[in-house]
N, CA, C and O of each residue as an XYZ file, in Angstrom:
280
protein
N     164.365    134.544    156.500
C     165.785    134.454    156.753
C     165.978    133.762    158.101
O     165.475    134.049    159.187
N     166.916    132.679    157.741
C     167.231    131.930    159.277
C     168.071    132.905    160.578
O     168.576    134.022    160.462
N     168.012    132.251    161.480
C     168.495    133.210    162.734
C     170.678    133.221    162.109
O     171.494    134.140    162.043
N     170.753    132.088    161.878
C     172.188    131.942    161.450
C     172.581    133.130    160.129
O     173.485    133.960    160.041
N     171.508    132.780    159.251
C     171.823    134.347    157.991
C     171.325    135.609    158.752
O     171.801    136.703    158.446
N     170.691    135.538    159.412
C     170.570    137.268    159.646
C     172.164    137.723    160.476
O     172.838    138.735    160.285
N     172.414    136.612    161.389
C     173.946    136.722    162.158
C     174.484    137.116    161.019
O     174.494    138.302    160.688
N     175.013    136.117    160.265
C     175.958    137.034    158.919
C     176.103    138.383    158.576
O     177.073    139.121    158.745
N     174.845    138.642    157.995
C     174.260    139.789    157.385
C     174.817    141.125    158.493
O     175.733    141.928    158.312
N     174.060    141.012    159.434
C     174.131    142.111    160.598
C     175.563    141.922    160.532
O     175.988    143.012    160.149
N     176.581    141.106    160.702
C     178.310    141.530    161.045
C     178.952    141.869    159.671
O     180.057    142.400    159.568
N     178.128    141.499    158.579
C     178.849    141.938    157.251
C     178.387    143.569    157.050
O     179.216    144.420    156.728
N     177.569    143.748    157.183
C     176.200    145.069    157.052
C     177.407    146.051    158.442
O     178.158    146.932    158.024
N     177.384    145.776    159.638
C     178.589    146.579    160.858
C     179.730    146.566    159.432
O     179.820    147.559    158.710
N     180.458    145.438    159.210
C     181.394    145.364    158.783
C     181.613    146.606    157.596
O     182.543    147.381    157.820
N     181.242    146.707    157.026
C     180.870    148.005    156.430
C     180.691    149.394    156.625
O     181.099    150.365    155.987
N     179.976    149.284    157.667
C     179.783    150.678    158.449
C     180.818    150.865    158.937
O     181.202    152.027    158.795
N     181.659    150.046    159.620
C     183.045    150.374    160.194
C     183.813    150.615    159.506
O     184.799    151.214    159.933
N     183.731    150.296    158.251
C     184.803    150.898    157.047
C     184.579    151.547    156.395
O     185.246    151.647    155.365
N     183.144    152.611    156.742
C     183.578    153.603    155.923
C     184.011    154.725    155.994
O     183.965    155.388    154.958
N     184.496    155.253    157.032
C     185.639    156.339    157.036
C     186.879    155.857    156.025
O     187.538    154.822    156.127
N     187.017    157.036    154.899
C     188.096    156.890    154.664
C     189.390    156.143    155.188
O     189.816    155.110    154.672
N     189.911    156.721    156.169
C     191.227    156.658    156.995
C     191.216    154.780    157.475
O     192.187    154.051    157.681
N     189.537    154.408    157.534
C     190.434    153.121    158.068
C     190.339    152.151    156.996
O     190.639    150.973    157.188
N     189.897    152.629    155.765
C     190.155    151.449    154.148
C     191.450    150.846    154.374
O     191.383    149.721    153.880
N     192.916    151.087    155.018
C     193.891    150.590    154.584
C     193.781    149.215    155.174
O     194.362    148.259    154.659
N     192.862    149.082    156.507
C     192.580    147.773    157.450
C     191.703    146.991    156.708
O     191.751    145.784    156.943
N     191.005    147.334    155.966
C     190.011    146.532    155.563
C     190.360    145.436    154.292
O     190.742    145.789    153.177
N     190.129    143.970    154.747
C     190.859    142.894    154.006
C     189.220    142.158    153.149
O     188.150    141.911    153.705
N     189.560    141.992    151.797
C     188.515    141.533    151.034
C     187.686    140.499    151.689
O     188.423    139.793    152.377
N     186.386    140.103    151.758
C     185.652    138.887    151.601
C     185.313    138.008    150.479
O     184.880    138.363    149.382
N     185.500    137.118    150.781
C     185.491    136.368    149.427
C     184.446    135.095    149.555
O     184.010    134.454    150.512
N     184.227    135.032    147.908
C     183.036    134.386    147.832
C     183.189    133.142    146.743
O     184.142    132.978    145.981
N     182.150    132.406    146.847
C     182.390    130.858    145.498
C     180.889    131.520    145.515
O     179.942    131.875    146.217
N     181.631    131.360    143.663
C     180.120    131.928    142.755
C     180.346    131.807    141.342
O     181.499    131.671    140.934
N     179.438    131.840    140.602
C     179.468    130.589    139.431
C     179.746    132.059    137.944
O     180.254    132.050    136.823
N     179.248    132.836    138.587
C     178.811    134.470    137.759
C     179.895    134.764    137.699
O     180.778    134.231    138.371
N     180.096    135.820    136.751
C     181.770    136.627    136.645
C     181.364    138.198    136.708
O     181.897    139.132    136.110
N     179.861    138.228    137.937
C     179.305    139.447    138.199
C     179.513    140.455    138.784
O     178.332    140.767    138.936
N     180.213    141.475    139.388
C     180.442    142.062    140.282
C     179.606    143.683    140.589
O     179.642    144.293    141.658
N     179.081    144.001    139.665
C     178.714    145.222    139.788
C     177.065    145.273    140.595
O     176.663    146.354    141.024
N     176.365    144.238    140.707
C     175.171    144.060    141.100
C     174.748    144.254    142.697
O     175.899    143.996    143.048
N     174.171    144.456    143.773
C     173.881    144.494    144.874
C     173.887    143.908    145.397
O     173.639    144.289    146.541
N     174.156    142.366    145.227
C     174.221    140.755    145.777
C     175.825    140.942    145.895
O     176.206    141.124    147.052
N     176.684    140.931    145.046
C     178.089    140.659    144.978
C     178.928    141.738    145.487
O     180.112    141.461    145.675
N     178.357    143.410    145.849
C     179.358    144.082    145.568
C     180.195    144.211    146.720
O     180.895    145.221    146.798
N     180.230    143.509    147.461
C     180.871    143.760    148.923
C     181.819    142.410    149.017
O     182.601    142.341    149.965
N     181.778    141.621    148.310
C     182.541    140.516    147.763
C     183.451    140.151    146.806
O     182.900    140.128    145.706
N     185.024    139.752    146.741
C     185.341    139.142    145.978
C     185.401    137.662    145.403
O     185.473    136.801    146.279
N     185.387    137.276    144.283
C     185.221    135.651    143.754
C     186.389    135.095    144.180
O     187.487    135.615    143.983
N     186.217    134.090    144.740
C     187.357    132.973    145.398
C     188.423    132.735    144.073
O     189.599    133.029    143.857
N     187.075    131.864    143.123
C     187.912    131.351    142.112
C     187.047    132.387    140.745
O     186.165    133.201    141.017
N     187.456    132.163    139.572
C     186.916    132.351    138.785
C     186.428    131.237    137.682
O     186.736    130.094    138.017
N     185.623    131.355    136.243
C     185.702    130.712    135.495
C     185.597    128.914    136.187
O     186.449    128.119    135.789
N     184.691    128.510    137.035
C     184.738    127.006    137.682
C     183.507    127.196    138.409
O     183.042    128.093    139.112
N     183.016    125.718    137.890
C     181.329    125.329    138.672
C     181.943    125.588    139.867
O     182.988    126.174    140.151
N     180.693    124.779    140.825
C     180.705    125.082    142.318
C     181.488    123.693    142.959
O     182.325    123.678    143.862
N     181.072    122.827    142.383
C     182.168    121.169    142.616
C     183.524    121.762    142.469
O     184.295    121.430    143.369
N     184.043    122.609    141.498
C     185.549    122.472    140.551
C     186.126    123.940    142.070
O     187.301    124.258    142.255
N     185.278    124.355    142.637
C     185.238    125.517    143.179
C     185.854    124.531    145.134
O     186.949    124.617    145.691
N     184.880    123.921    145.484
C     185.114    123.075    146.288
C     186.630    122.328    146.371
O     187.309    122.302    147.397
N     186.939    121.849    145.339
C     187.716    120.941    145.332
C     189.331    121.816    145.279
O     190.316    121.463    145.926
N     189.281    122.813    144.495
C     190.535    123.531    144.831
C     190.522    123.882    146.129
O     191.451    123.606    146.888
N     189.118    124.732    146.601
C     189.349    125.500    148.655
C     190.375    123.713    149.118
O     191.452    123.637    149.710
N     189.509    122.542    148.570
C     190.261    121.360    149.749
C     191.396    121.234    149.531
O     192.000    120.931    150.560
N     192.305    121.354    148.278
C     193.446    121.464    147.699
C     194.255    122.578    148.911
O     195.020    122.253    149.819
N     193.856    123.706    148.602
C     194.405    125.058    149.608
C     194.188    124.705    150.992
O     195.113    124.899    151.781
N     193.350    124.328    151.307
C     193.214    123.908    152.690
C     193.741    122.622    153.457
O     193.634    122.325    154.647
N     194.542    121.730    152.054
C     195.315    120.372    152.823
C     196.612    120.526    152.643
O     197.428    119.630    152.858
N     196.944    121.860    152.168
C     198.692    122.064    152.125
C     198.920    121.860    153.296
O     200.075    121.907    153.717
């Protein structure tokens, strides 16, 4: 694992730990992900929601640039 993914990991991995008291779920805003699967129940995905659904990773790209040049 590169020094840049373990950064991730470790603030997503806190990110978690900080939410799990009950009381502060109401703060906690989804992460979202581009992914080709319509998987969610697995150990890779479950801390993630799908950006888009049903769309390769090109068709996935091209809407974020759509949303992102309004």
């Amino acid at each position: 694992m590169s020094k840049d993914e373990w950064d991730l990991w470790f603030a997503l991995t806190n990110r978690e730990r900080n939410f799990a008291k009950k009381e502060n779920q109401e703060f906690k805003y989804p992460i979202f992900q581009m992914r080709e699967c319509e998987c969610k129940n697995d150990a890779q995905h479950q801390w993630f929601e799908p950006l888009f659904t049903g769309m390769t990773f090109d068709k996935q790209w091209k809407e974020l640039e759509k949303l992102l040049n309004r």
